[in-house]
N, CA, C and O atoms as a MOPAC input file, in Angstrom:
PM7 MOZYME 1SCF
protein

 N    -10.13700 1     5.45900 1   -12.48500 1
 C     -9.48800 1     5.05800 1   -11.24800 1
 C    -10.29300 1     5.59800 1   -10.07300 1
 O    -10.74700 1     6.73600 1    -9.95500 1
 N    -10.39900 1     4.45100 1    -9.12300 1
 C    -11.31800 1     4.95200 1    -7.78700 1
 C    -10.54200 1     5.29700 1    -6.77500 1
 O    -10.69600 1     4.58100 1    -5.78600 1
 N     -9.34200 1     6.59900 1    -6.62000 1
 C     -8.86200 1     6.56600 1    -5.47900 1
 C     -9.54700 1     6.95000 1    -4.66600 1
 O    -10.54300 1     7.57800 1    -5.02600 1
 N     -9.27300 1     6.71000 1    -3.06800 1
 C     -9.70300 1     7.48500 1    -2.06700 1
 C     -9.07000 1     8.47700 1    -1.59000 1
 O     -7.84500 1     8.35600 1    -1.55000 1
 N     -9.54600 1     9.47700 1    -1.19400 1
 C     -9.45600 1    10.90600 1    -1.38900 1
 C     -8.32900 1    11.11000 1     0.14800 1
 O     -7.50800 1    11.96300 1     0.48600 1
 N     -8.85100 1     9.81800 1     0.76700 1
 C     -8.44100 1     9.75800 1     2.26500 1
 C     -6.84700 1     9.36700 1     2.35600 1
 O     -5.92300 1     9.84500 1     3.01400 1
 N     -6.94800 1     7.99400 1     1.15100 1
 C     -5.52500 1     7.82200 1     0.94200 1
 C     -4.79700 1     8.76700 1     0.17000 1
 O     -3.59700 1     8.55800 1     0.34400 1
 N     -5.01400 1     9.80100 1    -0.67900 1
 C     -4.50400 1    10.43400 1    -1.63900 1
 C     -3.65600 1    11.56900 1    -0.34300 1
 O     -2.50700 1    12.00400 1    -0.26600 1
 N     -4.70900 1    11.70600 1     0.40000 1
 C     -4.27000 1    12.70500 1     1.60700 1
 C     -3.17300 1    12.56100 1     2.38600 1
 O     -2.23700 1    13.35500 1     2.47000 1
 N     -3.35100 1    11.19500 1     3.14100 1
 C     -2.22000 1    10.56600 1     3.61600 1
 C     -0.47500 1    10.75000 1     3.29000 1
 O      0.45000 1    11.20800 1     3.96000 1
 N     -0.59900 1     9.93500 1     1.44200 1
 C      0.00000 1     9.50700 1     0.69700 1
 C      1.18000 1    10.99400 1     0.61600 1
 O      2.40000 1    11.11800 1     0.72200 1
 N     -0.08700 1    12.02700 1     0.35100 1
 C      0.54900 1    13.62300 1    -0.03700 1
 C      1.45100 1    13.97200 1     1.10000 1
 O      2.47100 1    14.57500 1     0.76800 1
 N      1.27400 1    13.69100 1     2.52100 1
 C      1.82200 1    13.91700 1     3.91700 1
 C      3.25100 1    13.61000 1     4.19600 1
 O      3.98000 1    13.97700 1     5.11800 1
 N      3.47100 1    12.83500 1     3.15500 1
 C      4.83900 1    11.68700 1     3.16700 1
 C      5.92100 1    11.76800 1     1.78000 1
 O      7.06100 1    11.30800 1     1.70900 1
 N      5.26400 1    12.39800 1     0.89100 1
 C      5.82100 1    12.04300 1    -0.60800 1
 C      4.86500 1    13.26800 1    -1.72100 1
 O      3.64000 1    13.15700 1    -1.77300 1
 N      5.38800 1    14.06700 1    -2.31200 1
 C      4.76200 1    14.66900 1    -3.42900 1
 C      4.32500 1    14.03500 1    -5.27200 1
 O      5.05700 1    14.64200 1    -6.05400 1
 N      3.89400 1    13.58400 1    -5.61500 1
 C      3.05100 1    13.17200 1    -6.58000 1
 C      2.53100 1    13.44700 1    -7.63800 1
 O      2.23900 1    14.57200 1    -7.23300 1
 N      2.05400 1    13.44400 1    -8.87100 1
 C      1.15700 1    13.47300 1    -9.68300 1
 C      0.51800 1    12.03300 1    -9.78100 1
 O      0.92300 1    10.91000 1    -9.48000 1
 N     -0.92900 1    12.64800 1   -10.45800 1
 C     -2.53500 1    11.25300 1   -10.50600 1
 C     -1.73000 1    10.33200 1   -11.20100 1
 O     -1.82600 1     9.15800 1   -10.84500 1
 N     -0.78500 1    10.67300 1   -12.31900 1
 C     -0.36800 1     9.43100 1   -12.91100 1
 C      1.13700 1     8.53900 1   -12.45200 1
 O      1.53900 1     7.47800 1   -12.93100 1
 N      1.51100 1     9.03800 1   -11.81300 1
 C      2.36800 1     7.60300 1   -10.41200 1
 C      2.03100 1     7.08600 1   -10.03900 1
 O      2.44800 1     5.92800 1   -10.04900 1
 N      1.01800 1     7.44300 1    -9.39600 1
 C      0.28200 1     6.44100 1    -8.21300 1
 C     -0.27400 1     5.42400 1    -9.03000 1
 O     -0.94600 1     5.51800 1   -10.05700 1
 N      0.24300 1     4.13400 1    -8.20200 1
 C     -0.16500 1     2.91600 1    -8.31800 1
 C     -1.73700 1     2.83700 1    -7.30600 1
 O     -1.75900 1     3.09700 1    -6.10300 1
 N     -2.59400 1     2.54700 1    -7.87900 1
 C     -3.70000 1     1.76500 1    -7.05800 1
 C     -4.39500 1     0.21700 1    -7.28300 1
 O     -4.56500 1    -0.19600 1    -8.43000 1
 N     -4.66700 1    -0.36200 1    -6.44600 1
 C     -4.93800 1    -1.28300 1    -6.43800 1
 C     -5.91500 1    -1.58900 1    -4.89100 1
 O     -5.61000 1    -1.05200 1    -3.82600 1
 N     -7.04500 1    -2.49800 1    -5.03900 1
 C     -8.23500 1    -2.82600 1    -4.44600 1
 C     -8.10700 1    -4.29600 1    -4.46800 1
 O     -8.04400 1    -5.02200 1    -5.46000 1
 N     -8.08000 1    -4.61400 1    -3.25300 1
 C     -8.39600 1    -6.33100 1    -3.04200 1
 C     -9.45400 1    -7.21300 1    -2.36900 1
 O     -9.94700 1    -6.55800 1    -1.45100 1
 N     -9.88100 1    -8.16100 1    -2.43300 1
 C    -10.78900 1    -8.43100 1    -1.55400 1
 C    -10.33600 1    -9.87900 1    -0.67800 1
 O    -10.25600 1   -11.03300 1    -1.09700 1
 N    -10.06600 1    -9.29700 1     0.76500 1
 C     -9.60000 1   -10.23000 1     1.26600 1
 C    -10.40800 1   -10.73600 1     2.30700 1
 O    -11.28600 1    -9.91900 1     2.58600 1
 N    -10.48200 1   -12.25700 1     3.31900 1
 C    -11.64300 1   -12.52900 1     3.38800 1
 C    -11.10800 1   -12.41900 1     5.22200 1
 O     -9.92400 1   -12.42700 1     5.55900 1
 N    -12.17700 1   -12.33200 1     6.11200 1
 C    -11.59500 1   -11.66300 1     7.42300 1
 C    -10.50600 1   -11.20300 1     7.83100 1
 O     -9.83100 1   -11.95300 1     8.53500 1
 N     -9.93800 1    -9.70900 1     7.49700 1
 C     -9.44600 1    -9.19000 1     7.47600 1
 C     -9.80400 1    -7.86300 1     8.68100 1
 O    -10.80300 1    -7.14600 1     8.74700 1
 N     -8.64600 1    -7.88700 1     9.49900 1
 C     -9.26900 1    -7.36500 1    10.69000 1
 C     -7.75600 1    -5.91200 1    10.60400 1
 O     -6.80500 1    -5.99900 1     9.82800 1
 N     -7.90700 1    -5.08500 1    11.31500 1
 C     -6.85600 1    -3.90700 1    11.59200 1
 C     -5.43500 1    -4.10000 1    12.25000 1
 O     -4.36000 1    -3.55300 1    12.00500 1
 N     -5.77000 1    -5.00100 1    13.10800 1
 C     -5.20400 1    -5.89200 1    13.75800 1
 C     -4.06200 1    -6.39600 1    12.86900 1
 O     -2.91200 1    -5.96700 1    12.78500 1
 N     -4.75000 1    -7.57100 1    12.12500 1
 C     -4.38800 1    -8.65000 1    11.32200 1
 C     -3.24200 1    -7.70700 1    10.23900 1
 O     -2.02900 1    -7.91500 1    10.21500 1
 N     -3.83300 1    -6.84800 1     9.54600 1
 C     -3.61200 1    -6.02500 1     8.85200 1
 C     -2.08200 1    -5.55600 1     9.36900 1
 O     -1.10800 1    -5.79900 1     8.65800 1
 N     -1.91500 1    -4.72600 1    10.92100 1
 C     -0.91600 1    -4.35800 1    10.88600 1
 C      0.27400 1    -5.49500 1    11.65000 1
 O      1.44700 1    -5.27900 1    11.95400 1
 N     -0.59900 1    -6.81400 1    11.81600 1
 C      0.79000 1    -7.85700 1    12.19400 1
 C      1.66900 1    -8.02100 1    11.39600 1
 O      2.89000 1    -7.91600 1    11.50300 1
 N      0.71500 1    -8.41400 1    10.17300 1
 C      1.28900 1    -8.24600 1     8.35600 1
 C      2.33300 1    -7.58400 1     8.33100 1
 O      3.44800 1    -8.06800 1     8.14000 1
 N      2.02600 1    -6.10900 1     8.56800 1
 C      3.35400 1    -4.88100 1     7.71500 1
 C      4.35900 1    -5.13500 1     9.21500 1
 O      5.58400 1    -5.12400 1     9.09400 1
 N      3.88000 1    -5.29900 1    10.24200 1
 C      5.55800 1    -5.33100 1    11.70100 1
 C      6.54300 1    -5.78900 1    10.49600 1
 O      6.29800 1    -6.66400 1     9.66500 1
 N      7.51800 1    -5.12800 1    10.57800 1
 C      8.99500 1    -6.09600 1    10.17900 1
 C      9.26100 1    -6.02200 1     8.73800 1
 O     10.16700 1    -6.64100 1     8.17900 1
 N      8.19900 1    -5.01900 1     8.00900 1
 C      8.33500 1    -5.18200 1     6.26300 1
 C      8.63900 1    -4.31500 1     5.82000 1
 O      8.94500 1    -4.41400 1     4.63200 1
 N      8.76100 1    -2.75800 1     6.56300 1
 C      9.23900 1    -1.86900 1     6.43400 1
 C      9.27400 1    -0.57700 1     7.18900 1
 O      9.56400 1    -0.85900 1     8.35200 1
 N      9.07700 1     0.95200 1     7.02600 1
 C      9.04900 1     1.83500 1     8.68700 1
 C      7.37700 1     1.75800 1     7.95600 1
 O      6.86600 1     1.88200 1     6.84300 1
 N      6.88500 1     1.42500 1     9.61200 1
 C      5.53400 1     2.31100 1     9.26500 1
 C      5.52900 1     3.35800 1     9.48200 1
 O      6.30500 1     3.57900 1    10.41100 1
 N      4.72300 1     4.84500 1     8.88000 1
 C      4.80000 1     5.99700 1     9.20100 1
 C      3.66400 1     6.72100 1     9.75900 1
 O      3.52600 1     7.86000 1    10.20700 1
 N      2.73800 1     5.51900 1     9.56500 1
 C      1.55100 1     6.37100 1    10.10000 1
 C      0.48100 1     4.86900 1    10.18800 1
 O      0.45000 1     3.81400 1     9.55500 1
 N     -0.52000 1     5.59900 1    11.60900 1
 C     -1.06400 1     4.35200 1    11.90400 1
 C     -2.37100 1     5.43500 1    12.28000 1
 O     -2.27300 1     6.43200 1    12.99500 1
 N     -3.59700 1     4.94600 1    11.59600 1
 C     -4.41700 1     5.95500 1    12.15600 1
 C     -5.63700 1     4.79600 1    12.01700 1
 O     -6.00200 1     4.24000 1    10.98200 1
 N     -6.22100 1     4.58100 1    13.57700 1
 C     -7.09600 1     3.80700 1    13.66800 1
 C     -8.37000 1     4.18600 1    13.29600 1
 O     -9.06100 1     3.40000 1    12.64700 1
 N     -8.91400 1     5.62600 1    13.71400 1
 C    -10.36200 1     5.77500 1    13.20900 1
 C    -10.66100 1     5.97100 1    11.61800 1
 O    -11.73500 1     6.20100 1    11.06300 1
 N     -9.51500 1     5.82300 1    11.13500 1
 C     -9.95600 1     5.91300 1     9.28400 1
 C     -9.43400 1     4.59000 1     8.94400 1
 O    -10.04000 1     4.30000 1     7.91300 1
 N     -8.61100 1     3.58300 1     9.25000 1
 C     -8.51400 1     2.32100 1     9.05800 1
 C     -6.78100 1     2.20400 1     8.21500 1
 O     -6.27000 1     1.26700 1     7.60200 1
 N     -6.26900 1     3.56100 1     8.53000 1
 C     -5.49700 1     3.14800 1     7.31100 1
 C     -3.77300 1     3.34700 1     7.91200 1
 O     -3.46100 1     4.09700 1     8.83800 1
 N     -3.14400 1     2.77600 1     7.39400 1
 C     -1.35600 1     2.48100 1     7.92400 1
 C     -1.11800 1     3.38500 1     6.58700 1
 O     -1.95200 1     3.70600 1     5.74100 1
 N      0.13100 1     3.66700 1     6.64700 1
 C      1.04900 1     4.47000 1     5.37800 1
 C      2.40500 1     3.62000 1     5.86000 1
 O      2.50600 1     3.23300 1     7.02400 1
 N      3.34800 1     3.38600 1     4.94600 1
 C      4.09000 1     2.34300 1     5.06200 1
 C      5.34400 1     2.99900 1     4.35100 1
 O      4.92600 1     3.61100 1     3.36800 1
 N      6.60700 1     3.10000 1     4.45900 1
 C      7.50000 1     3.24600 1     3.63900 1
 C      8.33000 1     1.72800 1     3.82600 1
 O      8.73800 1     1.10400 1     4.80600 1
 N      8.34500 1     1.49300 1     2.30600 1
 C      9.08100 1    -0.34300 1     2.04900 1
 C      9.75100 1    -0.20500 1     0.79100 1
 O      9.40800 1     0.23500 1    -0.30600 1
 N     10.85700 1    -0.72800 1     1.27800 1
 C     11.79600 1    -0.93900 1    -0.11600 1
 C     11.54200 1    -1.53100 1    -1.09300 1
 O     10.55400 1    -2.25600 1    -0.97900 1
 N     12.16200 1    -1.53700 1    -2.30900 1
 C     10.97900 1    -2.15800 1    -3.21900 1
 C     12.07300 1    -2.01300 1    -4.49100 1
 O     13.18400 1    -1.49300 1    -4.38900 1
 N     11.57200 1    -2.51900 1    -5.55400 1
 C     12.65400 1    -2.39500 1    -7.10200 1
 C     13.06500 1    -2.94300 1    -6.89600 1
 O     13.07800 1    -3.69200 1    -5.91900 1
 N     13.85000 1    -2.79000 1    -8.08700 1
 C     15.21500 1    -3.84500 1    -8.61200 1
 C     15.91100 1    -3.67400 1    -6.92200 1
 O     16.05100 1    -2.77600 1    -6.09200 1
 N     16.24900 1    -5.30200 1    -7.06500 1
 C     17.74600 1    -5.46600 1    -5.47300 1
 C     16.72200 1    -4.54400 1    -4.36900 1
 O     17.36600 1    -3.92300 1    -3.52400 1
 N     15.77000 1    -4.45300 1    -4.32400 1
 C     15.31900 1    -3.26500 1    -3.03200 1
 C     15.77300 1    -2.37100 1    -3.08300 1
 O     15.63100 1    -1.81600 1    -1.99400 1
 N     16.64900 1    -1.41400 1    -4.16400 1
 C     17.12100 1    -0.01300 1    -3.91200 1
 C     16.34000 1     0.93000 1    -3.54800 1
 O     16.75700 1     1.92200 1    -2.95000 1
 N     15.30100 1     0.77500 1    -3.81100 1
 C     14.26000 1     2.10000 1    -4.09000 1
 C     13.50700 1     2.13600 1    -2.69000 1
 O     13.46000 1     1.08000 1    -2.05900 1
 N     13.09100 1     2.93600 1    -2.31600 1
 C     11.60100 1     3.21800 1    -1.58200 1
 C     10.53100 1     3.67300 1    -2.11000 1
 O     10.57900 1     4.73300 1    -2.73400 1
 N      9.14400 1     2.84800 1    -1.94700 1
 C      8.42100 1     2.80400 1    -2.01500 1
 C      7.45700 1     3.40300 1    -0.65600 1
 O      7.62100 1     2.79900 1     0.40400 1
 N      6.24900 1     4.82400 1    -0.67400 1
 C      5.27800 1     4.71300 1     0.07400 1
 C      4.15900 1     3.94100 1    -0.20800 1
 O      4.00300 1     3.59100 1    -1.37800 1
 N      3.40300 1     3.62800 1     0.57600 1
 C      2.21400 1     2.84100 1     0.70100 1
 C      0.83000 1     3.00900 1     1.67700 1
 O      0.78000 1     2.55700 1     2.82100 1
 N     -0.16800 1     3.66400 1     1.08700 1
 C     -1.26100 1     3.65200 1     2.46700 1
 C     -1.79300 1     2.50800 1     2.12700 1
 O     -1.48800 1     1.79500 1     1.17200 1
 N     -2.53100 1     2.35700 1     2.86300 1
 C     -3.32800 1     1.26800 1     2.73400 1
 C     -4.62000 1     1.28400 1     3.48800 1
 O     -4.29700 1     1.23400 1     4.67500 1
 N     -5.65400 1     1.32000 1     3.40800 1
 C     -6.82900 1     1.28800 1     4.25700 1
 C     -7.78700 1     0.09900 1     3.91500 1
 O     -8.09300 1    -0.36900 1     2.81900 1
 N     -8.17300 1    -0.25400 1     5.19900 1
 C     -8.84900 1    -1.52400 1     5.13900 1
 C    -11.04400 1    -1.06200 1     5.51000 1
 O    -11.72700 1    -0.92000 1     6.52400 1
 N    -11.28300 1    -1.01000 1     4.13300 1
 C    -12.38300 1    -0.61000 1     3.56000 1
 C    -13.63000 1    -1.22300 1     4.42000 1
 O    -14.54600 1    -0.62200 1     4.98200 1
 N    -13.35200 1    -2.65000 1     4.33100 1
 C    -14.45600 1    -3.31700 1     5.71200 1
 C    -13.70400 1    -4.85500 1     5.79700 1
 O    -12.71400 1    -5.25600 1     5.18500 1
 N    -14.36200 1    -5.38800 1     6.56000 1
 C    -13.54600 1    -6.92700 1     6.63100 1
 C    -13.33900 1    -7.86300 1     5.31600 1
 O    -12.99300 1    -9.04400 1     5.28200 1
 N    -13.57900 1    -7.19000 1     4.49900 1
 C    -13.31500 1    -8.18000 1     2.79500 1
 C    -12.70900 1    -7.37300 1     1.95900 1
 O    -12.37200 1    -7.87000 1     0.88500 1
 N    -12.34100 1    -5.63300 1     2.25900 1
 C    -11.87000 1    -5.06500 1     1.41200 1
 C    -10.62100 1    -4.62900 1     1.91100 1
 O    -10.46300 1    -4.53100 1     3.12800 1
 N     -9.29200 1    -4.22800 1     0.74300 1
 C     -8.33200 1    -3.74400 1     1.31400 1
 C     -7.86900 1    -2.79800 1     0.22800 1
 O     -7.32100 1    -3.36700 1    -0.71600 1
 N     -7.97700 1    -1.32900 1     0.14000 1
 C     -7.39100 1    -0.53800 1    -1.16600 1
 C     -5.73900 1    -0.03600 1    -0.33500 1
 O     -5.33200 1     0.12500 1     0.81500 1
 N     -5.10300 1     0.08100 1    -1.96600 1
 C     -3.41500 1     0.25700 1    -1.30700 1
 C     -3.70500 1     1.06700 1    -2.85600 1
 O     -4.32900 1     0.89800 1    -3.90300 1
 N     -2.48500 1     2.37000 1    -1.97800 1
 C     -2.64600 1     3.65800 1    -3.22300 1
 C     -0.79900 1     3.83500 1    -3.02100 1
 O     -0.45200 1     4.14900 1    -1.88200 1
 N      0.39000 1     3.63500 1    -4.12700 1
 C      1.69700 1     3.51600 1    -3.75900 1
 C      2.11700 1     4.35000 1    -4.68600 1
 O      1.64300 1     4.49000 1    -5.81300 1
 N      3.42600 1     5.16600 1    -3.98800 1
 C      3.70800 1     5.95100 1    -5.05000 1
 C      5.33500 1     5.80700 1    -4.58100 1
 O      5.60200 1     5.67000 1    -3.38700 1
 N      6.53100 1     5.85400 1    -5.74000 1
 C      7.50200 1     5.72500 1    -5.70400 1
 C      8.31200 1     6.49900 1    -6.72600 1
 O      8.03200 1     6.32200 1    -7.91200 1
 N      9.32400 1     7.36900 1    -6.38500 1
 C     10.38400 1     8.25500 1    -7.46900 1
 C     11.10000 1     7.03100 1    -8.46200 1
 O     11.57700 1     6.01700 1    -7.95200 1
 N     11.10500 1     7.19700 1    -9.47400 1
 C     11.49300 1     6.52300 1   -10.69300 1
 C     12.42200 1     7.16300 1   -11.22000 1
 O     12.27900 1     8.37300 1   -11.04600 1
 N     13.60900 1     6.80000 1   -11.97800 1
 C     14.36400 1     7.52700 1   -12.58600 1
 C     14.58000 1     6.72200 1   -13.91100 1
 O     14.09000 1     5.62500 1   -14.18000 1
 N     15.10100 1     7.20000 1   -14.39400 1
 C     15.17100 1     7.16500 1   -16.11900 1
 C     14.95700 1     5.48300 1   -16.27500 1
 O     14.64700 1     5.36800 1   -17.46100 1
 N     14.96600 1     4.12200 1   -15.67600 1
 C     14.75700 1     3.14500 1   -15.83600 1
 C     13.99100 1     2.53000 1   -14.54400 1
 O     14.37200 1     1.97100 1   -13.51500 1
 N     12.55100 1     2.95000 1   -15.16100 1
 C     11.18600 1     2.42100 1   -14.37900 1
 C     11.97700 1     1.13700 1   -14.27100 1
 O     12.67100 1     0.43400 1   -15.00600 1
 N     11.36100 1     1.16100 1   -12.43200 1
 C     11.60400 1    -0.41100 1   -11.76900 1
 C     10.76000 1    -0.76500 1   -11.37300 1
 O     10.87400 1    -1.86300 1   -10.82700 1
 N      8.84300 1     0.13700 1   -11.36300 1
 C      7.58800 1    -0.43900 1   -10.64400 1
 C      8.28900 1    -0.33200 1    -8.98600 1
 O      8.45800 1    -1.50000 1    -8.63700 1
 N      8.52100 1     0.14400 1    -8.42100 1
 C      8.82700 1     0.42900 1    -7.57400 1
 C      7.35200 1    -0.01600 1    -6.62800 1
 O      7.02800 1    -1.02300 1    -5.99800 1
 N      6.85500 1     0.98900 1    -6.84600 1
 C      5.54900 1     1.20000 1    -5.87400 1
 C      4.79100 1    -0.48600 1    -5.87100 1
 O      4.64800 1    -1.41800 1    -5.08000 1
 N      4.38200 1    -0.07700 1    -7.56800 1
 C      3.66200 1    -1.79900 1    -7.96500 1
 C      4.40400 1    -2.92200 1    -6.77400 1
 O      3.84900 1    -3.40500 1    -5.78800 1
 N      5.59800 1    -3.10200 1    -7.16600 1
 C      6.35000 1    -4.39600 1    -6.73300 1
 C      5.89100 1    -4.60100 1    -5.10500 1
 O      5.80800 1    -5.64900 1    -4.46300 1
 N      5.59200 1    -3.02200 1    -4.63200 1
 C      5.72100 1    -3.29900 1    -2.48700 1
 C      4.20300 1    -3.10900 1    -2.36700 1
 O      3.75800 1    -3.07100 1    -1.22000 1
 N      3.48500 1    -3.00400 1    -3.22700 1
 C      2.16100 1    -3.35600 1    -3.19100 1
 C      2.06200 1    -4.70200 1    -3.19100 1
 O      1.27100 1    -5.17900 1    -2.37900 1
 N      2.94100 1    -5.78000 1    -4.22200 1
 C      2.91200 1    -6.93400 1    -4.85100 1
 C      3.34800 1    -7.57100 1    -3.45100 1
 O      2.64800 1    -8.49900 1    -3.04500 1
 N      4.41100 1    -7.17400 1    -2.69300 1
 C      5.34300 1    -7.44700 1    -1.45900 1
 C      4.07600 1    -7.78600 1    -0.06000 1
 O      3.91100 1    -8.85100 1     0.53500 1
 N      3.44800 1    -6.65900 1     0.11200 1
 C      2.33900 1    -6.57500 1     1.20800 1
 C      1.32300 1    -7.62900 1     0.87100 1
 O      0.56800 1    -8.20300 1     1.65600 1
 N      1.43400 1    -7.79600 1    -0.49100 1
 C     -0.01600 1    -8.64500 1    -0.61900 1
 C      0.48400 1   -10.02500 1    -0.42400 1
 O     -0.22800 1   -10.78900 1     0.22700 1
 N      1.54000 1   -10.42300 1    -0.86900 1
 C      2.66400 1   -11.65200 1    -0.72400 1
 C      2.23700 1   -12.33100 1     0.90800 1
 O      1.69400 1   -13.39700 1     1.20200 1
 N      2.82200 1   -11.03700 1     1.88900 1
 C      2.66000 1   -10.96600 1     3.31700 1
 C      1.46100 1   -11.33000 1     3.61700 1
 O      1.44400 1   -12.06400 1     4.60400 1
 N      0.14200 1   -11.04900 1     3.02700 1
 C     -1.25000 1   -11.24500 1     4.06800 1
 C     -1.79700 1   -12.18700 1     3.01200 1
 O     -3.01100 1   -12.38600 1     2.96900 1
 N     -0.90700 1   -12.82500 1     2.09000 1
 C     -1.69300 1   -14.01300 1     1.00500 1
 C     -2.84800 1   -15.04200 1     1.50800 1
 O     -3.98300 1   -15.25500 1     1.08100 1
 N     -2.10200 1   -15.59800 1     2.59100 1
 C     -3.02800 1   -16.70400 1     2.70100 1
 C     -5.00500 1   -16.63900 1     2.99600 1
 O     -5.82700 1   -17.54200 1     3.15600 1
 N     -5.14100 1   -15.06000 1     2.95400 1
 C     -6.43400 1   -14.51800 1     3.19800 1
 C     -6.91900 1   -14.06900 1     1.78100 1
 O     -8.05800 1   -13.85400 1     1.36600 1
 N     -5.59000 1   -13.98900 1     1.11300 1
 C     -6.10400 1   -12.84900 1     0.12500 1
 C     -7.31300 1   -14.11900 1    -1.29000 1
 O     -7.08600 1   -15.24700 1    -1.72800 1
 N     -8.02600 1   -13.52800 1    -1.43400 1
 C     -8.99900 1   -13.44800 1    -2.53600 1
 C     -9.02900 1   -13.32600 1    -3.73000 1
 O     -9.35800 1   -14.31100 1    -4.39100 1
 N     -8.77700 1   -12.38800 1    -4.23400 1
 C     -8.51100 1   -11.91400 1    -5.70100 1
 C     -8.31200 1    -9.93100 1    -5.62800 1
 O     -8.50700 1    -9.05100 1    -4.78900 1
 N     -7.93100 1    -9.99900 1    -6.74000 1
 C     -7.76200 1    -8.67400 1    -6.77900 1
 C     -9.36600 1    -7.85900 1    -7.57100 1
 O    -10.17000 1    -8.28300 1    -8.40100 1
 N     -9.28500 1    -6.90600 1    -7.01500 1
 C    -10.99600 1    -6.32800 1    -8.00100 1
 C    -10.60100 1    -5.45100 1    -8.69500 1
 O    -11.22700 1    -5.25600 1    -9.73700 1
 N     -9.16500 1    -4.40900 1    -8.31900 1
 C     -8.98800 1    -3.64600 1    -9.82400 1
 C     -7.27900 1    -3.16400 1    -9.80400 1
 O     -6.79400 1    -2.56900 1   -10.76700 1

């Protein structure tokens, strides 16, 4: 797994963790601007953090089964074709992918750019 050390940082600021919760995932989306990026998340959940000189939003979005759950989310936008999202979400005795699903949610939101996924 290739996290970034930048999002791992973030991620830690908001929510406590172990390497094996975290959801990651890398996309390649095709002009993709910071901008663009945070028109996307307005309205999808609280943003908690917006930090322009490293590129990256942190996001808390509901997520799971019925939306019960919260889900965090950084996300940093790597260069204009890349987008890595590192999500981590409390699970209780019946995993709901929590995190996965508002990763799945954001990407839903900025689809019509999106590309494919790279990992």
């Amino acid at each position: 797994m290739r996290e970034n050390k930048e999002l791992i940082d973030k991620l830690r600021m908001y929510t406590s963790f172990n390497g094996k919760e975290v959801i990651h995932k890398i996309y390649m989306i095709r002009d993709m601007s910071f901008v663009k990026l945070r028109d996307s998340l307005i309205g999808m959940g609280q943003i908690l953090e917006e930090d322009f000189e490293k590129q990256v939003y942190v996001i808390a979005i509901r997520s799971g089964t019925a939306n019960m759950n919260t889900a965090v989310v950084a996300i940093q936008l790597m260069d204009d074709n890349t987008v890595s999202f590192l999500g981590y979400a409390k699970e209780g005795l019946i995993k709901q992918h929590t995190a996965e699903k508002a990763i799945l949610k954001i990407m839903d939101q900025i689809k019509p750019t999106t590309d494919r996924e790279v990992q």
